[in-house]
N, CA, C and O atoms as a DFTB+ gen file, in Angstrom:
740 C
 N C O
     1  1     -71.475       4.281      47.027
     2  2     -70.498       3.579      46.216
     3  2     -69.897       2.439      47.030
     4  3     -69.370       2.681      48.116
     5  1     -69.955       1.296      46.573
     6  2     -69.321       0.449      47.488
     7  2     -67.935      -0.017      47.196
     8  3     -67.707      -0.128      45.992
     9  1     -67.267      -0.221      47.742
    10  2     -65.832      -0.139      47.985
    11  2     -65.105      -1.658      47.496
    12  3     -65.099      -2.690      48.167
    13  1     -64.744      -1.538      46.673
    14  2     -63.674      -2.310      45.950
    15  2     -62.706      -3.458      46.830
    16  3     -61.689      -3.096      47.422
    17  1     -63.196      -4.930      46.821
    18  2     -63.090      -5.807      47.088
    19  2     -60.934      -5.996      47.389
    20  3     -60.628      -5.656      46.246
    21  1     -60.069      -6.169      47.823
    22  2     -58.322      -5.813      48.225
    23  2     -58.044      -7.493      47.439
    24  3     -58.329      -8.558      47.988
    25  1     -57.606      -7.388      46.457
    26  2     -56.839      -8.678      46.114
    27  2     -55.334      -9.028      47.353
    28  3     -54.776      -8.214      48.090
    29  1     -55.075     -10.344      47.196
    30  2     -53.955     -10.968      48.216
    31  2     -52.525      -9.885      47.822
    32  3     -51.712      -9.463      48.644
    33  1     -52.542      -9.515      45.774
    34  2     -51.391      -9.021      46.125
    35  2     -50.895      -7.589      46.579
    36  3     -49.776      -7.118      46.784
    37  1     -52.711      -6.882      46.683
    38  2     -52.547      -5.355      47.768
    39  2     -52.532      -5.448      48.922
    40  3     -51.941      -4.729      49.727
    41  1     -53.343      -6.567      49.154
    42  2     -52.809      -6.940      50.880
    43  2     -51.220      -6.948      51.259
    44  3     -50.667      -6.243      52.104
    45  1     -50.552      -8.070      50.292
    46  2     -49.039      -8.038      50.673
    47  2     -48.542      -6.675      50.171
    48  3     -47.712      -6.191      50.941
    49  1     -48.818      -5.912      49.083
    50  2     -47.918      -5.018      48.940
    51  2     -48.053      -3.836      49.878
    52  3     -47.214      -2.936      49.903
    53  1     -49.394      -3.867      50.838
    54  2     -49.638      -2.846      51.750
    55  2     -48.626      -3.003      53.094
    56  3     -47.829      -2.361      53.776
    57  1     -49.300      -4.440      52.956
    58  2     -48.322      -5.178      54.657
    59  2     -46.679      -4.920      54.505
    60  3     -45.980      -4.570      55.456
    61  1     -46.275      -5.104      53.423
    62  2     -44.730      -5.098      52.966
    63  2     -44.626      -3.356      53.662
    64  3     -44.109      -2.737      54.593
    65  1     -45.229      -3.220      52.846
    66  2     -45.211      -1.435      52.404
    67  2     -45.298      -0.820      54.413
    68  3     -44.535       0.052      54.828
    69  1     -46.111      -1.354      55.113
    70  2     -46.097      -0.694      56.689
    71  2     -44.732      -1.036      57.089
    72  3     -43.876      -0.152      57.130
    73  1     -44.384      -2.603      57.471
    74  2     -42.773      -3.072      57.864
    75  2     -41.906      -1.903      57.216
    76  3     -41.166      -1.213      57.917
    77  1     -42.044      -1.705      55.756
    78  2     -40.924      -0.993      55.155
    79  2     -41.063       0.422      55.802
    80  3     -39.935       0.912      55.846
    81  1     -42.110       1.381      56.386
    82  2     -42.293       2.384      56.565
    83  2     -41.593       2.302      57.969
    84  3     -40.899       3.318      57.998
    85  1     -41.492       1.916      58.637
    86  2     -41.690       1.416      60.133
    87  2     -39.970       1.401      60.061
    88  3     -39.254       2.244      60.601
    89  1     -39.535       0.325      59.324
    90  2     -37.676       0.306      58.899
    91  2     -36.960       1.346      58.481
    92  3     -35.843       1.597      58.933
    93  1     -37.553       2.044      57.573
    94  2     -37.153       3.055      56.620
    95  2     -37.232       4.194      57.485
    96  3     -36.972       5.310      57.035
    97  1     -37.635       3.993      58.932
    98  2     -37.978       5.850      59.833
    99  2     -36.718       5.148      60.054
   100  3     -36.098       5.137      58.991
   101  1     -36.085       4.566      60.974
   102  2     -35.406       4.164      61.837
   103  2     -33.685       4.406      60.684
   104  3     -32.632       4.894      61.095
   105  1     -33.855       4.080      59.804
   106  2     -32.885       4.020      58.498
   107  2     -32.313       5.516      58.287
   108  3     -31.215       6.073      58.309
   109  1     -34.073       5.962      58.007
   110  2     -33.208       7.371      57.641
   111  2     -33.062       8.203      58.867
   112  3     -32.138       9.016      58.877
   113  1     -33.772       8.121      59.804
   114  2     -33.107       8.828      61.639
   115  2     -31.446       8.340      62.175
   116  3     -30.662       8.994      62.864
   117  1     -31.247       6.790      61.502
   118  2     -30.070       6.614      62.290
   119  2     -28.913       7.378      61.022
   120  3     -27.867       8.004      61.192
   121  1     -29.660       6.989      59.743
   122  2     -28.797       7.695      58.550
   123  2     -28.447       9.468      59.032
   124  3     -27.307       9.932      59.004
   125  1     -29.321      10.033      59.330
   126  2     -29.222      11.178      59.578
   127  2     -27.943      12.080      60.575
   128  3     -27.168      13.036      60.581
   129  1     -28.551      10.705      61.478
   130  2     -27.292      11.186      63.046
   131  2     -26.058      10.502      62.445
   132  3     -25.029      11.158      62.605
   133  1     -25.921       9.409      61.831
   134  2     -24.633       9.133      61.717
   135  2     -23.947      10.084      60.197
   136  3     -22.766      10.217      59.878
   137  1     -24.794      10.450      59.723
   138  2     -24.240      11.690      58.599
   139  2     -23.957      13.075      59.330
   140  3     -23.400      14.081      58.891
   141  1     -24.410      12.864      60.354
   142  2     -24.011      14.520      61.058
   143  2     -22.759      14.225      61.475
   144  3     -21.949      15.011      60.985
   145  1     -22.257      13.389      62.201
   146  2     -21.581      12.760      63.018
   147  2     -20.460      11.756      62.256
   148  3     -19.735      11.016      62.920
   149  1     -20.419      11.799      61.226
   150  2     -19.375      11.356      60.582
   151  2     -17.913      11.525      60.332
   152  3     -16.946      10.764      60.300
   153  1     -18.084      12.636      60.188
   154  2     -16.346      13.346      59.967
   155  2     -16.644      14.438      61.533
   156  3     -16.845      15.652      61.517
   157  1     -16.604      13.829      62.363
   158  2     -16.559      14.313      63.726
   159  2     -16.027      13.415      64.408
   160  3     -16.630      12.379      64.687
   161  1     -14.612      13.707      64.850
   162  2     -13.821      12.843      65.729
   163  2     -14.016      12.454      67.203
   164  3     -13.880      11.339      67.706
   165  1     -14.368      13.628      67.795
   166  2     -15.107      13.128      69.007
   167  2     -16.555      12.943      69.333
   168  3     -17.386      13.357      70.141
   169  1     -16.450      12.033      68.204
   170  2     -18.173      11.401      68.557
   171  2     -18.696      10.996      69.642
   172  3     -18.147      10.120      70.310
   173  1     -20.300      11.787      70.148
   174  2     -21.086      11.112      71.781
   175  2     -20.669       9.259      71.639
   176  3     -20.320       8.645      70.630
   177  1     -20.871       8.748      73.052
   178  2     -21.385       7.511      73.051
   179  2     -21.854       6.610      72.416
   180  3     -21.363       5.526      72.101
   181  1     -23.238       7.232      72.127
   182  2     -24.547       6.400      71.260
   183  2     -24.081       6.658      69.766
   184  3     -24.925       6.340      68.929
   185  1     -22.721       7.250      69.211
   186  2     -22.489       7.173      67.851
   187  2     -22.292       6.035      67.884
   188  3     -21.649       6.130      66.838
   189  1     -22.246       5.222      68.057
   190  2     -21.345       3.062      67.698
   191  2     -23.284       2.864      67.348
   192  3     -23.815       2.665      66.256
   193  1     -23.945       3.011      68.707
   194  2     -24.902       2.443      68.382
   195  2     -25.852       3.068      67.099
   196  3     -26.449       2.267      66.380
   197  1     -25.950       4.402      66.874
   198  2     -26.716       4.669      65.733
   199  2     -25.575       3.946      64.357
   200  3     -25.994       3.458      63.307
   201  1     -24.406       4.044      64.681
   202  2     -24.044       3.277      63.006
   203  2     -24.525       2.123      63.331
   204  3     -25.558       1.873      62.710
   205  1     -24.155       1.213      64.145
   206  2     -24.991      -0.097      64.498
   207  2     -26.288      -0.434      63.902
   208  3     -26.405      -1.388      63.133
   209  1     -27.116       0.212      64.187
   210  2     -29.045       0.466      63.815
   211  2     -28.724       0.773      62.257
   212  3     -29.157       0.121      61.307
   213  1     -27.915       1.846      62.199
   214  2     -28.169       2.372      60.382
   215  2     -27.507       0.585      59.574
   216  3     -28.305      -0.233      59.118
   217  1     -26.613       0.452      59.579
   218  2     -25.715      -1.272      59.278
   219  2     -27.021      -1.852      59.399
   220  3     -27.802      -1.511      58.511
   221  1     -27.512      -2.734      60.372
   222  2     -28.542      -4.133      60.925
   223  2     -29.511      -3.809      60.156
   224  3     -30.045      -4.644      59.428
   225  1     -29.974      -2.247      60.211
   226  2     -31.682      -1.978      59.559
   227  2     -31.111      -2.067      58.015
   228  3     -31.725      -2.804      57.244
   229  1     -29.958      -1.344      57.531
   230  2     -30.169      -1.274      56.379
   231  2     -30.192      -3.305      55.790
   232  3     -31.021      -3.746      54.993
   233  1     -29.503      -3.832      56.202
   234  2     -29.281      -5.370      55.638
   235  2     -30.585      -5.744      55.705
   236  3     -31.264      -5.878      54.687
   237  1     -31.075      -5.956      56.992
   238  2     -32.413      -6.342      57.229
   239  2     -33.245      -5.666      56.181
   240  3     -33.590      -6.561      55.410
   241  1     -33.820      -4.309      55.710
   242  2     -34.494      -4.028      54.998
   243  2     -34.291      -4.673      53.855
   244  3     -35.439      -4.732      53.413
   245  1     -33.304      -5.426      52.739
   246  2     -32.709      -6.156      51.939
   247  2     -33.892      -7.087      51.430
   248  3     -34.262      -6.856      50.279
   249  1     -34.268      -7.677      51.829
   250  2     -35.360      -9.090      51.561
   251  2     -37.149      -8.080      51.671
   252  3     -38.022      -8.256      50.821
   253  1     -37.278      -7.334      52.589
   254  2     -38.534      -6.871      52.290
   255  2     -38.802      -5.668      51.589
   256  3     -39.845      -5.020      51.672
   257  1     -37.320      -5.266      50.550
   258  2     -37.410      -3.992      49.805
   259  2     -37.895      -5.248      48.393
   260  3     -38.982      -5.102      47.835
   261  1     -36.964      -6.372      47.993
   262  2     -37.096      -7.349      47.403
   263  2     -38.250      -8.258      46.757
   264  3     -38.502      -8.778      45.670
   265  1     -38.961      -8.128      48.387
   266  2     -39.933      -8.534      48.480
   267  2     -41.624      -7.614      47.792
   268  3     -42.620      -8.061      47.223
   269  1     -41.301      -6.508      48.136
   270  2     -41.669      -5.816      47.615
   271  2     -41.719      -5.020      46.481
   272  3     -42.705      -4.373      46.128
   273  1     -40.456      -5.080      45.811
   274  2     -40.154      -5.708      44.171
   275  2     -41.172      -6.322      43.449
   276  3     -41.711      -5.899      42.426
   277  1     -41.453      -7.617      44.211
   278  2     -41.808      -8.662      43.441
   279  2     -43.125      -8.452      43.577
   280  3     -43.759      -8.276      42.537
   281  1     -43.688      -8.426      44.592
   282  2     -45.247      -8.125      44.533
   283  2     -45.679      -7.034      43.670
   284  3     -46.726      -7.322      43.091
   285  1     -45.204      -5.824      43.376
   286  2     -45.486      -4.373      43.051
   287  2     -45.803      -4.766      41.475
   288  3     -46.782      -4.527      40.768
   289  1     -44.373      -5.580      41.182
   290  2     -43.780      -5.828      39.946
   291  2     -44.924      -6.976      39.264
   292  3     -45.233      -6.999      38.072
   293  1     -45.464      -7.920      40.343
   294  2     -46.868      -8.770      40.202
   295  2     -48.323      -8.181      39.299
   296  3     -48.944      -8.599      38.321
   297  1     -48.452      -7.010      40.208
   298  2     -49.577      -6.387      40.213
   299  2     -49.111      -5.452      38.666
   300  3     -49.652      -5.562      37.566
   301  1     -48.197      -4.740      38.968
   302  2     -48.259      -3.995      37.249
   303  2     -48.415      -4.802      36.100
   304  3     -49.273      -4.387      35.321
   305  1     -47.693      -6.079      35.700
   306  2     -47.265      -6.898      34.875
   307  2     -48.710      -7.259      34.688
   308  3     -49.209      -6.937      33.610
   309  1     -49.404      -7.832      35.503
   310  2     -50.855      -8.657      35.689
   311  2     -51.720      -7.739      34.860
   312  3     -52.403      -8.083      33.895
   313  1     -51.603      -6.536      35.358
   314  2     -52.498      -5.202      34.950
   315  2     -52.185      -4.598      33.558
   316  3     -53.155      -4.171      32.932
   317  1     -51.177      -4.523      33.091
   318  2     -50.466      -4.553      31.737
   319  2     -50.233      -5.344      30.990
   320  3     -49.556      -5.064      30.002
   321  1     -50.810      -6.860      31.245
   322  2     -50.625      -7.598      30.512
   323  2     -52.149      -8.334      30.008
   324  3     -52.330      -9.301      29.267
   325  1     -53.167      -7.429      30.752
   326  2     -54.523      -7.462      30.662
   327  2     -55.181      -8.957      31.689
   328  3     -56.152      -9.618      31.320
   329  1     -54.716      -9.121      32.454
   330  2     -54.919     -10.306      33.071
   331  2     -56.355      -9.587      34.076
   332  3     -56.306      -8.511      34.671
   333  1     -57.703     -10.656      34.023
   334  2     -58.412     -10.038      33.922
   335  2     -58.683      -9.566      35.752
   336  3     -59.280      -8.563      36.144
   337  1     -57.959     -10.764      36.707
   338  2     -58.152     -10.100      38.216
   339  2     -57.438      -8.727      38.392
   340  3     -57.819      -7.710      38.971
   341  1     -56.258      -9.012      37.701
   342  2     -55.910      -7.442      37.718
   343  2     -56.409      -6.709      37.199
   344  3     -56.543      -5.695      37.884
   345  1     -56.821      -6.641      36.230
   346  2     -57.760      -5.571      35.576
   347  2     -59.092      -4.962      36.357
   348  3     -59.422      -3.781      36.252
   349  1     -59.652      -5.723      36.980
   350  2     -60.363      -5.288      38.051
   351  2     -60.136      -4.230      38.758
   352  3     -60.798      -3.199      38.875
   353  1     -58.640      -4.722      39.468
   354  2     -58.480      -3.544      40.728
   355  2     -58.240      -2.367      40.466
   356  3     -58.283      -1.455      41.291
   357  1     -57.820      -2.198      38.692
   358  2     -57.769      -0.839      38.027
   359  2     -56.296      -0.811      38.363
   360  3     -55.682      -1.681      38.981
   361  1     -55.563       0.929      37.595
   362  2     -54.038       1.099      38.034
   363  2     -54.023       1.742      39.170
   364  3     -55.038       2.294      39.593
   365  1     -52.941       1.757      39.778
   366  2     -52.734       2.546      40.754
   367  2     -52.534       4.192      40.551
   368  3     -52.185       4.583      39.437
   369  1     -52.668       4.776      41.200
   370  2     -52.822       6.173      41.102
   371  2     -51.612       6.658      40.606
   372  3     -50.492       6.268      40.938
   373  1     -51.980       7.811      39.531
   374  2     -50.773       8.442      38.600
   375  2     -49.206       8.235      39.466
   376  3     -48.178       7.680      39.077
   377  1     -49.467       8.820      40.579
   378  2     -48.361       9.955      41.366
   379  2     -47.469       8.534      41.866
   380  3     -46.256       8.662      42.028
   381  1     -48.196       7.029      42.129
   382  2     -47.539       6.251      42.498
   383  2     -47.270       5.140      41.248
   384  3     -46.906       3.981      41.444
   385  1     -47.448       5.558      40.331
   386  2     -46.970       4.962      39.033
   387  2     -46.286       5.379      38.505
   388  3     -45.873       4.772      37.517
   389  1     -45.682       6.834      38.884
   390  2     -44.273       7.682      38.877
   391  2     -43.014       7.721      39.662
   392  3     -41.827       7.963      39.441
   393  1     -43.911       7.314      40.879
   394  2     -42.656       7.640      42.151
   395  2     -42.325       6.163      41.867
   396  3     -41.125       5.919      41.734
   397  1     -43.173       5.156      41.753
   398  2     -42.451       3.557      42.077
   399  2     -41.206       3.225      41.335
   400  3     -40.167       2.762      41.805
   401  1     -41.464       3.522      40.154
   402  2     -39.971       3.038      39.803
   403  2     -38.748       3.449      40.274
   404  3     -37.688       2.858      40.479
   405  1     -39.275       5.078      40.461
   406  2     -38.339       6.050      40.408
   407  2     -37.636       5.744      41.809
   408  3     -36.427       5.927      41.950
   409  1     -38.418       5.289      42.797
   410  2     -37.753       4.843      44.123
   411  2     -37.619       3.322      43.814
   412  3     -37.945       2.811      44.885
   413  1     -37.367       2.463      43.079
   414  2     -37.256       1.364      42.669
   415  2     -35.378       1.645      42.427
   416  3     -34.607       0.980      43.119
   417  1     -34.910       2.505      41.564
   418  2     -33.438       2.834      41.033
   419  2     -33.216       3.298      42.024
   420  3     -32.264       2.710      42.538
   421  1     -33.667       4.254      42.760
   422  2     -32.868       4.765      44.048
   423  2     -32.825       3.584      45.306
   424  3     -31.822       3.239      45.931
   425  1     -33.916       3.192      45.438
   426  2     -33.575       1.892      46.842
   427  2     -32.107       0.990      45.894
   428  3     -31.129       0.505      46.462
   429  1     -32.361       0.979      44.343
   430  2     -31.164       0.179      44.416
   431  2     -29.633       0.232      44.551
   432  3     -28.762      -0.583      44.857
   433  1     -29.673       1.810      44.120
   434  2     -28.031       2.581      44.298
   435  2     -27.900       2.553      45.749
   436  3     -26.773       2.255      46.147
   437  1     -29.062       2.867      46.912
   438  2     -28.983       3.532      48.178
   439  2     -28.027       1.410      48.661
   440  3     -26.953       1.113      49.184
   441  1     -28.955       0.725      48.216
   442  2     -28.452      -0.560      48.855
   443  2     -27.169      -0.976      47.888
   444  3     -26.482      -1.825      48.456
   445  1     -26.774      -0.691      46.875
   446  2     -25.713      -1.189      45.822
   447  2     -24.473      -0.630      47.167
   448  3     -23.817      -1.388      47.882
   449  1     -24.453       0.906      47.184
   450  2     -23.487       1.692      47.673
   451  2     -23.460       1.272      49.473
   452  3     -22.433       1.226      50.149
   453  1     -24.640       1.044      49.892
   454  2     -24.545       0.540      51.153
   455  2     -23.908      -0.653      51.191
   456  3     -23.282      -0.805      52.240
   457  1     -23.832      -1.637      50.360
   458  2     -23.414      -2.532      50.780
   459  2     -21.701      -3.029      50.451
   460  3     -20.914      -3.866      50.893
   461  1     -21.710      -1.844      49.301
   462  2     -20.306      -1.601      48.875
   463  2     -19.686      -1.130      50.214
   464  3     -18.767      -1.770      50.725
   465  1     -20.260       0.142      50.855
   466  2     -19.082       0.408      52.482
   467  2     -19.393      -0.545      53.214
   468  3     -18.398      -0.913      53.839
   469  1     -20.860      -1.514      53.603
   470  2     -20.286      -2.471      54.328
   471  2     -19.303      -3.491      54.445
   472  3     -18.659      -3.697      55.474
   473  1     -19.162      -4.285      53.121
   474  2     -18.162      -4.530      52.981
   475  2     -17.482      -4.392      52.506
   476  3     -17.059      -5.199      51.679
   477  1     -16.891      -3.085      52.798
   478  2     -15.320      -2.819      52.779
   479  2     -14.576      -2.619      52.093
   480  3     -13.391      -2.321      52.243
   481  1     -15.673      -2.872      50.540
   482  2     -14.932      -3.022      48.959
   483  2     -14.247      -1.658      48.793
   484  3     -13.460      -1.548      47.853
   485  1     -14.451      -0.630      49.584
   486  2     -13.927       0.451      48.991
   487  2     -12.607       0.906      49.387
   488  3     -12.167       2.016      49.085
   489  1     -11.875      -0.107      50.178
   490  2     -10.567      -0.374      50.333
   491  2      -9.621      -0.554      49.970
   492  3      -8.430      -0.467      50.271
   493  1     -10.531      -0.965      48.911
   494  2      -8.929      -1.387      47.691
   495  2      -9.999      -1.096      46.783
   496  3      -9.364      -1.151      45.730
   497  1     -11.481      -0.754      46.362
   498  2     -11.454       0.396      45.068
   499  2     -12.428       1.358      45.750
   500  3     -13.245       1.151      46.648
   501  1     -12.098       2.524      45.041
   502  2     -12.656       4.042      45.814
   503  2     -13.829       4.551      45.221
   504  3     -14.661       5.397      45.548
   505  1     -13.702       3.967      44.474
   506  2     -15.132       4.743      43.331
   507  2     -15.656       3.557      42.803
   508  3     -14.977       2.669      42.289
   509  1     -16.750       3.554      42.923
   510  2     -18.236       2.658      42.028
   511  2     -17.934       2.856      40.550
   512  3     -17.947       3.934      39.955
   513  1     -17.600       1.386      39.931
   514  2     -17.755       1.204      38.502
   515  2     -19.381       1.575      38.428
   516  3     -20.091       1.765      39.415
   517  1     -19.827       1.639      36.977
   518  2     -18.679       2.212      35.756
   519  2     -18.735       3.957      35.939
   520  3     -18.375       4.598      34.951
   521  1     -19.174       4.728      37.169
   522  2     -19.492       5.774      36.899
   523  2     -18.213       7.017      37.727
   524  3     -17.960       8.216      37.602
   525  1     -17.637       5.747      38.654
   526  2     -16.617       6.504      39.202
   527  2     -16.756       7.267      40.512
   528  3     -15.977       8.111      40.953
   529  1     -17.916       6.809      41.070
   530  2     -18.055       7.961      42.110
   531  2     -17.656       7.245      43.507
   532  3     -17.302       6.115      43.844
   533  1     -17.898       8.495      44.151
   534  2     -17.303       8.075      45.860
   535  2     -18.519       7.021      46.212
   536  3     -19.473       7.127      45.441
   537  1     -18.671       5.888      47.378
   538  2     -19.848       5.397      47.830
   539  2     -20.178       6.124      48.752
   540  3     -21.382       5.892      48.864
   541  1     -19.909       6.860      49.497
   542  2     -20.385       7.456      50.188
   543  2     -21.127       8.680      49.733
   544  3     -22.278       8.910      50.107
   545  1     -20.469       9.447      48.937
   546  2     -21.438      10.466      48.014
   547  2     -22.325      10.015      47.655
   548  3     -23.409      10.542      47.905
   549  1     -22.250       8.989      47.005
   550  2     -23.333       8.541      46.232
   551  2     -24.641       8.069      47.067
   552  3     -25.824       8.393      46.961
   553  1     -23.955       7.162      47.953
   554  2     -25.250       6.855      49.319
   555  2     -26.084       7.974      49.819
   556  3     -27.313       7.979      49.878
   557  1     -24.981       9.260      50.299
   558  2     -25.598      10.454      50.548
   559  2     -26.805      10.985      49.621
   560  3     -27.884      11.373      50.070
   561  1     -26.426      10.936      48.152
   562  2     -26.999      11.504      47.243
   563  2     -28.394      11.008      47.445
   564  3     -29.303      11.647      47.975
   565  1     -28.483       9.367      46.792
   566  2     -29.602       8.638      46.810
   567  2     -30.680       8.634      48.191
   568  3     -31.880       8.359      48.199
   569  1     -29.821       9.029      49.299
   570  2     -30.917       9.010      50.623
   571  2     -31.574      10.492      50.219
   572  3     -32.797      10.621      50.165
   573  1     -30.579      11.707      49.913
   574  2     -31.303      12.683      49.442
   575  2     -32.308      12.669      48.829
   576  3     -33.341      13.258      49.147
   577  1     -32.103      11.876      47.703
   578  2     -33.187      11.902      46.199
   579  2     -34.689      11.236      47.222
   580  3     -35.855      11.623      47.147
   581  1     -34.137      10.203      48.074
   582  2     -35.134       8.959      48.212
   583  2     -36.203       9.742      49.369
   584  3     -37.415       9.568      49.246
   585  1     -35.731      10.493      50.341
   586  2     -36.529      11.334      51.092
   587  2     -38.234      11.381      50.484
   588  3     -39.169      10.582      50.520
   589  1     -38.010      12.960      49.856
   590  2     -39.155      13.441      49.130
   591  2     -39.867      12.640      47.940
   592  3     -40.947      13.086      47.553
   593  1     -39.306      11.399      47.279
   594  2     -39.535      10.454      47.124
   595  2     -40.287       9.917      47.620
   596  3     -41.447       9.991      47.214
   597  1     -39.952       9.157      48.698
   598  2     -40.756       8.456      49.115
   599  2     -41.800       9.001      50.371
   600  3     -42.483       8.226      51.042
   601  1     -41.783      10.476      50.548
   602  2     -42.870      11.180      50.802
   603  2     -44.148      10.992      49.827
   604  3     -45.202      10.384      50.015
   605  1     -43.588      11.867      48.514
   606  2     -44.852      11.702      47.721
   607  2     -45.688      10.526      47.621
   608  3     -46.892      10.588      47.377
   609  1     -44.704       8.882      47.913
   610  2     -45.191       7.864      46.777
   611  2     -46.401       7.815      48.010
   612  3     -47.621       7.871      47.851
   613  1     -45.642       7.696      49.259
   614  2     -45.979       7.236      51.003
   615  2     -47.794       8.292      50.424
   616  3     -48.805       7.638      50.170
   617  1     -47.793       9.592      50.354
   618  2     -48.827      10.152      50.365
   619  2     -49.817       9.738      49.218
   620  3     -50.990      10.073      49.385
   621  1     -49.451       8.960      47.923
   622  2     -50.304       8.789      47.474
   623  2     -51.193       7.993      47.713
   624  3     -52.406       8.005      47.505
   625  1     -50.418       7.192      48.232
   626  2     -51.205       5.382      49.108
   627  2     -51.950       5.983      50.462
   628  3     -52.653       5.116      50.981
   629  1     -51.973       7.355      51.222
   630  2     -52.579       7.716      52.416
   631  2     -54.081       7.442      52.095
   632  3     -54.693       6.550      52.683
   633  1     -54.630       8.196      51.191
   634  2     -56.276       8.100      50.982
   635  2     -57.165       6.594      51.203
   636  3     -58.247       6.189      51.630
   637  1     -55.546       5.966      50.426
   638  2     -56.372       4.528      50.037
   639  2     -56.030       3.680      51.185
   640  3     -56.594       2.597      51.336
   641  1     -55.368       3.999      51.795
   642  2     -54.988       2.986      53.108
   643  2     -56.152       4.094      54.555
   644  3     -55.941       3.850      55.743
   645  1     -56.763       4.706      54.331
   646  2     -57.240       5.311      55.018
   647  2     -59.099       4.698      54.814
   648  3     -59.822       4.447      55.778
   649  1     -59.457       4.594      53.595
   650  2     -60.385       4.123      53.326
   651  2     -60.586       2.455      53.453
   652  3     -61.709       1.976      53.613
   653  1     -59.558       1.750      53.376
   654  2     -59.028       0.296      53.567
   655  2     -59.007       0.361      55.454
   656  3     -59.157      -0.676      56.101
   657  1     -58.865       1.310      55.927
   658  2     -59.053       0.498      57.664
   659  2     -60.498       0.933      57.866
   660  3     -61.190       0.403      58.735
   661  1     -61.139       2.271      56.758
   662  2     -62.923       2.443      57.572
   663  2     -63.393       1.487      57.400
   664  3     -64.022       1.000      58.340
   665  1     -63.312       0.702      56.023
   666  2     -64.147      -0.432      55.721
   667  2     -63.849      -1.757      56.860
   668  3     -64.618      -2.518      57.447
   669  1     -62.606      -1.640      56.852
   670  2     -61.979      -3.076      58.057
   671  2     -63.203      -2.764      59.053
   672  3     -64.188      -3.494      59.168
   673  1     -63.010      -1.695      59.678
   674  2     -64.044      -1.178      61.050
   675  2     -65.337      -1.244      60.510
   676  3     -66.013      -1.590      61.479
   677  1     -66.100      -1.120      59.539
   678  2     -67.231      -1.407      59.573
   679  2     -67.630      -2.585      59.448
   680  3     -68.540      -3.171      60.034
   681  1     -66.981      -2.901      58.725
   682  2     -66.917      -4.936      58.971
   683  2     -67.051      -5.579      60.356
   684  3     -67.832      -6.428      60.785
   685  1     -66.133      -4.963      60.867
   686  2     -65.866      -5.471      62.211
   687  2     -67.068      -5.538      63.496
   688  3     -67.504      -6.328      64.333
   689  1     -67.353      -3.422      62.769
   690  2     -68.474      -3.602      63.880
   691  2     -69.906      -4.364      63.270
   692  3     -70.819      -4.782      63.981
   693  1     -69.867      -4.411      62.201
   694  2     -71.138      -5.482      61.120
   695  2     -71.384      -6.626      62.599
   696  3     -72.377      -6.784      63.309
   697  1     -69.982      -7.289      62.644
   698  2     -69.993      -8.832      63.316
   699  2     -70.595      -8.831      64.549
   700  3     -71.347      -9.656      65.069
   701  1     -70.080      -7.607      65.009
   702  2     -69.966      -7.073      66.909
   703  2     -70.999      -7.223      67.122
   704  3     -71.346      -8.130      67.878
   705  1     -72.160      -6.135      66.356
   706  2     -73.929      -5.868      66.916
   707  2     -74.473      -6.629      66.405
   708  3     -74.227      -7.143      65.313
   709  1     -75.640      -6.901      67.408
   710  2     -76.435      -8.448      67.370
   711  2     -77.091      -7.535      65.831
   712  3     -77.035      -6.410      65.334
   713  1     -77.725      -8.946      65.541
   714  2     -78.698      -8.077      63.994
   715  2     -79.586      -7.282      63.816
   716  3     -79.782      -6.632      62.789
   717  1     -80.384      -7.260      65.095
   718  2     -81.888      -6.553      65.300
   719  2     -81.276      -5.075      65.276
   720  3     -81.985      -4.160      64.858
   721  1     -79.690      -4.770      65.813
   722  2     -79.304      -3.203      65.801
   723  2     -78.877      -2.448      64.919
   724  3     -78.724      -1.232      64.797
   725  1     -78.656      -3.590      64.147
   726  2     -77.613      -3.307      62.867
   727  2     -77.923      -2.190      61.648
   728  3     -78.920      -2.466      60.981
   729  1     -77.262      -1.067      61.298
   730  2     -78.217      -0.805      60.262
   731  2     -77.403      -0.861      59.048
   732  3     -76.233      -1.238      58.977
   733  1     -78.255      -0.387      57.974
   734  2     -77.642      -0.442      56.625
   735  2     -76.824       0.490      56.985
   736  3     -76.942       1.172      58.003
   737  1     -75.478       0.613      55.722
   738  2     -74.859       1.139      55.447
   739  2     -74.277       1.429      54.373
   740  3     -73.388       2.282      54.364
């Protein structure tokens, strides 16, 4: 069976998709220690710096969660709207045509509420219109939800990003060996 040619916008939504994996450890590790460590008054040392990392990573992640919006949002629309390059690459697999949105509403509460305690809005109001809740609960909540979330979506894309670097490598070594060694494949 030969293997299905990567349009530009699975390339970007893969490339997006590693940066974001790569951000998102660091997010939810510093999220973690600074949720242990929160309502603990005599916090170690390195507490300034893990809220530090959780703050910088979460802003920074901002533009390539966005970014990745838009590409994802590319490829469905294209594919649902019968456009025929998309139609090619086929849909994406059930399990990540479930989880995407679904971590689509949660990245947006997790960053709505993050950015509500960064700045400070919750100073003079305590609870998130229109639903009333704490931001911090709510942040808590959504990193909860977003976890196993974005386990599943992360595992559905494993197979196919696994089959996407054999082919890279056989390509590669295609170029490497002179021709006389080469064999089919």
């Amino acid at each position: 069976m030969k293997a299905k040619p990567y349009s530009e916008v699975q390339v970007l939504t893969a490339q997006l998709g590693a940066i974001l994996a790569v951000l998102l450890t660091l997010q939810f590790l510093s999220g973690a220690l600074f949720y242990l460590y929160a309502f603990y008054y005599d916090a170690p040392p390195w507490f300034t710096f893990t809220r530090l990392l959780h703050f910088y990573v979460g802003v920074t992640i901002i533009p390539f969660v966005l970014a990745k919006y838009g590409a994802t949002t590319l490829r469905a629309a294209g594919y649902y709207l019968h456009i025929e390059r998309f139609q090619r690459l086929g849909p994406p697999s059930a399990l990540a045509r479930i989880t995407s949105p679904l971590l689509a509403l949660d990245f947006f509460v997790l960053g709505v509420s993050g950015l509500y305690m960064l700045l400070h809005v919750y100073y003079s109001e305590t609870n998130i219109p229109p639903f009333d809740l704490k931001p911090v609960q709510t942040h808590a909540a959504a990193s909860f939800v977003a976890v196993p979330l974005l386990g599943l979506h992360l595992g559905s894309h494993l197979f196919e990003s696994l089959r996407a670097v054999n082919v890279k490598m056989k390509r590669e070594l295609a170029v490497r060996e002179p021709a006389a060694a080469r064999s089919s494949y």
